[in-house]
C-alpha positions in Angstrom: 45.2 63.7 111.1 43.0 61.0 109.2 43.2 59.9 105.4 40.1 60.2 103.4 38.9 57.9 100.8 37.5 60.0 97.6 34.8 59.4 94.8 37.3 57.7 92.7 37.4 54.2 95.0 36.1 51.5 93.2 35.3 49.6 96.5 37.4 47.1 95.3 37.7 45.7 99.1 41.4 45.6 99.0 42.0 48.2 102.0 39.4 47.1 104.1 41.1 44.4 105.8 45.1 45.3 105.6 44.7 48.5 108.1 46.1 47.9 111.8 43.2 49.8 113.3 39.7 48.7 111.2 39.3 52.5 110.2 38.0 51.5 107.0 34.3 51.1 106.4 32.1 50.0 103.6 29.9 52.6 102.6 28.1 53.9 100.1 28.8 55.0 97.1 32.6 54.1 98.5 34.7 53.0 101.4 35.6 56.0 104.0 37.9 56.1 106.8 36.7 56.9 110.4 38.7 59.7 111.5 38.8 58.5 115.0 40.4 55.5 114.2 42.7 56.0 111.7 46.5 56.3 112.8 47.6 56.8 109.3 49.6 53.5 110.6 52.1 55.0 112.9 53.5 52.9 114.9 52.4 49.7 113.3 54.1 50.1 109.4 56.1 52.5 107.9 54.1 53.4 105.3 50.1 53.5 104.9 48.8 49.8 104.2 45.6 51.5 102.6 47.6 53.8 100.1 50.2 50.7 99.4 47.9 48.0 98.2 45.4 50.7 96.3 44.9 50.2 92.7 43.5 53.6 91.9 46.1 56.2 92.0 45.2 59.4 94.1 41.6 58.3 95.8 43.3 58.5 99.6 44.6 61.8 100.4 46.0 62.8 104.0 45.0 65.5 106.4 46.7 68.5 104.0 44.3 67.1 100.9 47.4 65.8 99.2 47.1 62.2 97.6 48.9 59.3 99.8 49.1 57.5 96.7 49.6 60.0 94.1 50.3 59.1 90.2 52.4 57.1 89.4 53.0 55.1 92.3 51.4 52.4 91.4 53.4 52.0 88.3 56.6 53.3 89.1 55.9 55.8 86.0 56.0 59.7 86.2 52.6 61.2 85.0 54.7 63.2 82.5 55.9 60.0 81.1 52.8 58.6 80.9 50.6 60.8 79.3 53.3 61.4 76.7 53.4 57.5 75.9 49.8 57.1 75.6 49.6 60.7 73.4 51.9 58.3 71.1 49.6 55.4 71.4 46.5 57.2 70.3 48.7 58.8 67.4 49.1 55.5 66.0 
């Protein structure tokens, strides 16, 4: 299976050039991943290089539709966490 890039990319270019087999592709209105060529990085890295270096939590989702980078892996903080600190922040 292939990962797909979603309408939340910000084509912020930081994929593009980290995956092993130049799946990635500018395009509008964001990057997608050839299905052809992606290997999801098996065989080259243990985890995805697109999914690891992407700031925007949840916009590359595997074959299943399930996010490779889901929230909060990209700061370490549960969603649950999160929302409840910024619920406190906007209380104030």
């Amino acid at each position: 299976m292939a990962f797909k890039i979603i309408d939340g990319c910000v084509n912020c270019w930081a994929c593009e050039p980290v995956c092993p087999s130049d799946a990635i592709a500018a395009a509008e209105p964001h990057f997608r991943i050839e299905a052809k060529r992606c290997t999801e990085c098996e065989g080259d890295y243990a985890e995805p290089q697109c999914a690891s270096i992407c700031p925007i939590e949840g916009v590359i989702l595997d074959g299943f539709g399930e996010p490779v980078n889901p929230p909060g892996s990209l700061t370490g903080i549960p969603p649950a966490r999160m929302a409840a600190a910024m619920a406190e922040i906007q209380a104030r």
